[in-house]
MARLO-383182 format. One record per residue: x, y, z of N, C-alpha, C in turn; residue number from 1; residue in one letter. Coordinates in pm, whole numbers, plus 32768, in hexadecimal, padded with zeros to 4 digits. Layout:
<sites>
nxx = X nyy = Y nzz = Z caxx = X cayy = Y cazz = Z cxx = X cyy = Y czz = Z pos = NUM code = a
...
</sites>
This chain:
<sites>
nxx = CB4B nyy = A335 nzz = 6641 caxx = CBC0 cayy = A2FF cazz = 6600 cxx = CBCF cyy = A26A czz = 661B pos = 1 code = x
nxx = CBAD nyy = A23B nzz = 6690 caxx = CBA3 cayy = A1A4 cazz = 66C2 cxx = CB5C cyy = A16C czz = 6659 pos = 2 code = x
nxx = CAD1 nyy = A1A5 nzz = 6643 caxx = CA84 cayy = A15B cazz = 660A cxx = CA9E cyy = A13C czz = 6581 pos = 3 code = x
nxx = CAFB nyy = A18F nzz = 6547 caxx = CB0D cayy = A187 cazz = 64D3 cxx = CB91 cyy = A109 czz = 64A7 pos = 4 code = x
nxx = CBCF nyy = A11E nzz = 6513 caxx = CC51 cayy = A0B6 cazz = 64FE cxx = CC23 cyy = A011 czz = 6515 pos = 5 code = x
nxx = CB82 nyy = A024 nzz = 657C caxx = CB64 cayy = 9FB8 cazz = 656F cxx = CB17 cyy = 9F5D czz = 650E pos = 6 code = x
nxx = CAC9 nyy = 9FB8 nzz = 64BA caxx = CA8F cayy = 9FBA cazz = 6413 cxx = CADD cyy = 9F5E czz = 63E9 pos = 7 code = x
nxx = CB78 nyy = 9FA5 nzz = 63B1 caxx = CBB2 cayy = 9F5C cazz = 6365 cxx = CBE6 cyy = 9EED czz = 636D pos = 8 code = x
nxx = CBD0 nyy = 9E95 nzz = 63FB caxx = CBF5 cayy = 9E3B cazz = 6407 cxx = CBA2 cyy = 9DB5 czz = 63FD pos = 9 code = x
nxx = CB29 nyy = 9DD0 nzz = 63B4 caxx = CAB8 cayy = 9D91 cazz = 63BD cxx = CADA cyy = 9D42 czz = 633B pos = 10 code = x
nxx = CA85 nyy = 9CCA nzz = 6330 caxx = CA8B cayy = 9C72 cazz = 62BD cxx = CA67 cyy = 9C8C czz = 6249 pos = 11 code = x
nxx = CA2C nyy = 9C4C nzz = 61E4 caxx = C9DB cayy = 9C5E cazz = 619E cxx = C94B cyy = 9C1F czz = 61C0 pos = 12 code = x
nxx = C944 nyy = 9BC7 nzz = 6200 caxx = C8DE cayy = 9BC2 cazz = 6222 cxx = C8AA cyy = 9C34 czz = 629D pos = 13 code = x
nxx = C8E8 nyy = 9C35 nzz = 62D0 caxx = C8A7 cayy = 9CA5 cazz = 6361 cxx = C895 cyy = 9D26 czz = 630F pos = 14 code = x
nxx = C8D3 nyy = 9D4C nzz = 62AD caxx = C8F0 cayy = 9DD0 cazz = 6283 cxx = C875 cyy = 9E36 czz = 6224 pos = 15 code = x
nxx = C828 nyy = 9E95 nzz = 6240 caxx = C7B0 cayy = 9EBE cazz = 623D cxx = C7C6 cyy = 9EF0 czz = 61A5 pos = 16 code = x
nxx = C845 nyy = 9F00 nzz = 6157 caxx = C82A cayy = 9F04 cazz = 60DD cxx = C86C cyy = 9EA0 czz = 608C pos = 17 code = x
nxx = C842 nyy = 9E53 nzz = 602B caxx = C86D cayy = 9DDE cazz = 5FB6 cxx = C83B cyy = 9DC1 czz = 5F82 pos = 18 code = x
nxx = C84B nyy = 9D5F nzz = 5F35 caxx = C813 cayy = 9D2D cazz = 5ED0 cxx = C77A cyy = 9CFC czz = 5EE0 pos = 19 code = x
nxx = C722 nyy = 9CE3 nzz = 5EB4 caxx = C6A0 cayy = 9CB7 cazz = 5EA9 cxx = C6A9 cyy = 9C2F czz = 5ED1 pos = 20 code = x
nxx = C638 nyy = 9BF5 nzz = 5F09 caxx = C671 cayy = 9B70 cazz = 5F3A cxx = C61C cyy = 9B0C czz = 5ED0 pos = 21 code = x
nxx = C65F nyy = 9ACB nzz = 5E81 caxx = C679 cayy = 9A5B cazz = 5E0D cxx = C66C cyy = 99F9 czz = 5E5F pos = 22 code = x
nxx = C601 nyy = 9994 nzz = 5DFF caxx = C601 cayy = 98EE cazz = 5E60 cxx = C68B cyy = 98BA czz = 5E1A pos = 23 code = x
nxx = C6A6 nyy = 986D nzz = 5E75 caxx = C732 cayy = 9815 cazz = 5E5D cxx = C710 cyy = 97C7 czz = 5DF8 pos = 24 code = x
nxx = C687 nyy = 9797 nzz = 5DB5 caxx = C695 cayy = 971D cazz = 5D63 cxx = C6B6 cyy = 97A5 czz = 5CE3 pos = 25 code = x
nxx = C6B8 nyy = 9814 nzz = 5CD5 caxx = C6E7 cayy = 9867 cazz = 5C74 cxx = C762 cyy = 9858 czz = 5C79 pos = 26 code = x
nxx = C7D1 nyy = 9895 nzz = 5CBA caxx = C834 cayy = 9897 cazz = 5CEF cxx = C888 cyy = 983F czz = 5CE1 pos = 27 code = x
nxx = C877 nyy = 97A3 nzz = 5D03 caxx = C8CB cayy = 974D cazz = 5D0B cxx = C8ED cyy = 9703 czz = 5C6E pos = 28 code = x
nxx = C88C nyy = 96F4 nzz = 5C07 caxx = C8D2 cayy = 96E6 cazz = 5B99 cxx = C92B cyy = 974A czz = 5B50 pos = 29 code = x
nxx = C909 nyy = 97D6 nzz = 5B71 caxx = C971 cayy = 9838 cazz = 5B5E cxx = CA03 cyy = 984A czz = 5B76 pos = 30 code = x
nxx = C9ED nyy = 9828 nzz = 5BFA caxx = CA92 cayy = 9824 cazz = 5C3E cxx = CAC7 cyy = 97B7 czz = 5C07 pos = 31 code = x
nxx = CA6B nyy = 973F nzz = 5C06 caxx = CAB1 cayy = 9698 cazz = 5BDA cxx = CAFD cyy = 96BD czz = 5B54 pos = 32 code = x
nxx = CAD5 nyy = 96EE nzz = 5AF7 caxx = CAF6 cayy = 9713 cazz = 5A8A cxx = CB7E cyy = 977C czz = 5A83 pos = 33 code = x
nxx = CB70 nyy = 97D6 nzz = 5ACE caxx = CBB5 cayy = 9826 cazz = 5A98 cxx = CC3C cyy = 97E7 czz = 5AEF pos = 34 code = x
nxx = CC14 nyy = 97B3 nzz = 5B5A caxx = CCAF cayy = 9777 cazz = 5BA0 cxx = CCFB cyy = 9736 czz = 5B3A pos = 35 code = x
nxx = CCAF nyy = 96B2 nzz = 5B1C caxx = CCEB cayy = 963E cazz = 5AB6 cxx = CD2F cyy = 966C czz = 5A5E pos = 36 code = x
nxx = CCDF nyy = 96D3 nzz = 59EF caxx = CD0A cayy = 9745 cazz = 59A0 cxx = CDA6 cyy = 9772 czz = 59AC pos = 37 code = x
nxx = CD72 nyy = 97A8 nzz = 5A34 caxx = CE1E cayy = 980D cazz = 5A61 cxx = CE8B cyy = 978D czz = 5A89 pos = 38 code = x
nxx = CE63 nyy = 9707 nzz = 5A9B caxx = CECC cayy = 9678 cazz = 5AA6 cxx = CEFD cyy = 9668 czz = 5A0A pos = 39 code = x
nxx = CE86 nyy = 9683 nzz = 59B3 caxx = CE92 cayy = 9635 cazz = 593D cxx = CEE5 cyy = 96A5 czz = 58C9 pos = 40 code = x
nxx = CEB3 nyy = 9739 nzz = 58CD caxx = CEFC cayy = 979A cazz = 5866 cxx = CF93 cyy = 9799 czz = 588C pos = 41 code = x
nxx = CFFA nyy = 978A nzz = 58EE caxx = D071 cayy = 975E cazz = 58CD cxx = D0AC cyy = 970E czz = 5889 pos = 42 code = x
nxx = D05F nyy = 96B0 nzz = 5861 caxx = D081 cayy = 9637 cazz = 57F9 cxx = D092 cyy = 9688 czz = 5762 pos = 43 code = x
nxx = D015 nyy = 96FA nzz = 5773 caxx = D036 cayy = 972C cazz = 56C4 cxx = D0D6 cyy = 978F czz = 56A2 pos = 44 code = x
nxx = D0FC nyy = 97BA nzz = 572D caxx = D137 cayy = 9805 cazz = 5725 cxx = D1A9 cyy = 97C9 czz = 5719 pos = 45 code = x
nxx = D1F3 nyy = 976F nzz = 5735 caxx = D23D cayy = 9702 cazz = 5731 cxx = D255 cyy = 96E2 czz = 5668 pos = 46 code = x
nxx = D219 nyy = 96B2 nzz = 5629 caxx = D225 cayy = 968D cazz = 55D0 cxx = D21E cyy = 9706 czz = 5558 pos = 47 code = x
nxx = D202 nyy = 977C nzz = 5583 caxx = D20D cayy = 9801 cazz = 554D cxx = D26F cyy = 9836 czz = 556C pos = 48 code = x
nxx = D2D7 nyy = 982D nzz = 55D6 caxx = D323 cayy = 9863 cazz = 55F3 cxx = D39E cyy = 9819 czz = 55A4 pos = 49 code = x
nxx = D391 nyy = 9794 nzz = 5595 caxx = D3E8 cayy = 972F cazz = 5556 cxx = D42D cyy = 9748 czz = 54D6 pos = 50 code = x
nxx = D377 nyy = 9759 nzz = 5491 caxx = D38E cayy = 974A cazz = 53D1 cxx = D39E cyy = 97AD czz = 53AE pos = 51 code = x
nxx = D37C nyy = 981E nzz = 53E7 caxx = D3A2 cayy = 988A cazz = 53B8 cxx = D3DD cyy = 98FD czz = 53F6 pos = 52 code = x
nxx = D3E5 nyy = 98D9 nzz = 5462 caxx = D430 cayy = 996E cazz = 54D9 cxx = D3AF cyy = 99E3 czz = 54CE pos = 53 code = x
nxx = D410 nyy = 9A32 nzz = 54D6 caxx = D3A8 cayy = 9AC0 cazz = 54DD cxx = D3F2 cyy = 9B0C czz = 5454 pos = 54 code = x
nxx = D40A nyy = 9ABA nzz = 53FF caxx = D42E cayy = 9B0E cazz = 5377 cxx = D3DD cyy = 9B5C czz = 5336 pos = 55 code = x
nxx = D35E nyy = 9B4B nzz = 532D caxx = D32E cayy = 9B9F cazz = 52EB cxx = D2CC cyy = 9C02 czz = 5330 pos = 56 code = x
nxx = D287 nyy = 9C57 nzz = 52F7 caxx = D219 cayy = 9CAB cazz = 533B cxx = D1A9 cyy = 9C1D czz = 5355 pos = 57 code = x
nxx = D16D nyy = 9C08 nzz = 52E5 caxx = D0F7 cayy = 9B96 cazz = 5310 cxx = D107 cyy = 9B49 czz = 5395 pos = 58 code = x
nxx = D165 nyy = 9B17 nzz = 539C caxx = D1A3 cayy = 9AA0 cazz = 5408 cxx = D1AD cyy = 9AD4 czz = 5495 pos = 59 code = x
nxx = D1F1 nyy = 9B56 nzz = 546A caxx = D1E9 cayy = 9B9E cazz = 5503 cxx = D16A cyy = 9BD6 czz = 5536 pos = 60 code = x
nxx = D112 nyy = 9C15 nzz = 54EC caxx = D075 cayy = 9C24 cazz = 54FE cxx = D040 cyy = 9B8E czz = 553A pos = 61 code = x
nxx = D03F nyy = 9B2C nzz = 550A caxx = CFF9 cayy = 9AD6 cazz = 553F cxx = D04A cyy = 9AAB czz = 55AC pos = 62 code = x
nxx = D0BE nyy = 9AB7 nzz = 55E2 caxx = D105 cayy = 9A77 cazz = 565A cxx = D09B cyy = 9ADF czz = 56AA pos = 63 code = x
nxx = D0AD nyy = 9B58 nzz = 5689 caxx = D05C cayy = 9BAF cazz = 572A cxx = CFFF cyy = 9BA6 czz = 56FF pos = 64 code = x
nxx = CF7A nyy = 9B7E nzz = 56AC caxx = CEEF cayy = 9B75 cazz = 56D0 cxx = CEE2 cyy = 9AE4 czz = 5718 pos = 65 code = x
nxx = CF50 nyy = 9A50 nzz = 56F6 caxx = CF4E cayy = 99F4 cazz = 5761 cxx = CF6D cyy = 9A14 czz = 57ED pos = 66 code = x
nxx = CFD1 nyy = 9A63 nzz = 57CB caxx = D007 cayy = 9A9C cazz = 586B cxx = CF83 cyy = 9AE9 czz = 58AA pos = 67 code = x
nxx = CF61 nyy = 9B2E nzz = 5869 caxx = CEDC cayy = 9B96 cazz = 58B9 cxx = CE61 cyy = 9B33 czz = 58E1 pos = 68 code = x
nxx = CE66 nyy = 9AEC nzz = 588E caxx = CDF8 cayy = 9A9D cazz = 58A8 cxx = CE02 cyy = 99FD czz = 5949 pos = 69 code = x
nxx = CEB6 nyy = 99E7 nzz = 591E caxx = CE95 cayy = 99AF cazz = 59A6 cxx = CE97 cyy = 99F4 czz = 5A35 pos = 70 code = x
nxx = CEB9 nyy = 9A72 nzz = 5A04 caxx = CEAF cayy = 9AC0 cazz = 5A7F cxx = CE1A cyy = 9AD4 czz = 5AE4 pos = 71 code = x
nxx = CDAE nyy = 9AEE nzz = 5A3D caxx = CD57 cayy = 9B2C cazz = 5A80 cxx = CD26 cyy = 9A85 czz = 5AB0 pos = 72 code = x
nxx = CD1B nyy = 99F5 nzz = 5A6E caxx = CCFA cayy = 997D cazz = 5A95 cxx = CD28 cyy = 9959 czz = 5B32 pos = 73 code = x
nxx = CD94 nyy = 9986 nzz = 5B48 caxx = CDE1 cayy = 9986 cazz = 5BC1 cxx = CD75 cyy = 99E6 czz = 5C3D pos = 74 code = x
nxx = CD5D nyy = 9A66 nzz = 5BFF caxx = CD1F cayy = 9AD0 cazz = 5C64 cxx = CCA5 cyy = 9A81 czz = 5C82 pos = 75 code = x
nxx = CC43 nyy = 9A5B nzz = 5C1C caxx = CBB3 cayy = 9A0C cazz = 5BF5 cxx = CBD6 cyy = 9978 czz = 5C4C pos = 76 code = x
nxx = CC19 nyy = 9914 nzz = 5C31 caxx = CC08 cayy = 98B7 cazz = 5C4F cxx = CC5F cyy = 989A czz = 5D01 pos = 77 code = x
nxx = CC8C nyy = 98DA nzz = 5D1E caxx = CCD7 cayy = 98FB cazz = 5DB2 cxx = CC6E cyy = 98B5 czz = 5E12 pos = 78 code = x
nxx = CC1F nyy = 98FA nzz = 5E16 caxx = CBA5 cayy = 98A8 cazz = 5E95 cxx = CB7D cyy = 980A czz = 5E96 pos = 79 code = x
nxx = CB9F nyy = 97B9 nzz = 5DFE caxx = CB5A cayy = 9750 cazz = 5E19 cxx = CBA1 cyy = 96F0 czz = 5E3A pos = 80 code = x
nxx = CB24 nyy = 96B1 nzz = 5E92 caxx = CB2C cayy = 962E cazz = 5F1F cxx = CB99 cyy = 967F czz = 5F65 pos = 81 code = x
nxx = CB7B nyy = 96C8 nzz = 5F75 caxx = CBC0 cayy = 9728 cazz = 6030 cxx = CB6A cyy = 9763 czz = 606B pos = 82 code = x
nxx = CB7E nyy = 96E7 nzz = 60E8 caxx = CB2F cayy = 970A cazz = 6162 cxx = CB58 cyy = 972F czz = 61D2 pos = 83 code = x
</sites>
């Protein structure tokens, strides 16, 4: 039971199951992107929310595929330049 409580306290790096290990020069234009991304898609949401509210079906569909999308930019771009 020890051993097990001590498992979970392990990193991701120490931790004997994860992800495949990816060189960083993959990696780092990914995150760069999707951070900026998740800085930059509030701006659309802003000027959609303005001209038209959420009046119609169309308008409200695209508020949550911006919304979903800076979410997942947010999940994706989280790691970069943190050291």
């Amino acid at each position: 039971m020890a051993s097990r409580s001590s498992e979970l306290g392990l990193s991701m790096e120490e931790s004997p199951v994860g992800l495949p290990d990816v060189d960083e020069r993959f990696l780092a234009p990914i995150t760069g992107i999707a951070f900026w991304s998740a800085v930059a898609l509030p701006f659309l949401h802003l000027p959609l929310l303005l001209a038209t509210g959420l009046s119609s079906q169309a308008t409200s569909t695209a508020f949550l595929v911006l919304l979903t999308l800076n979410v997942v930019a947010l999940l994706i771009g989280h790691p970069h330049y943190r050291d």
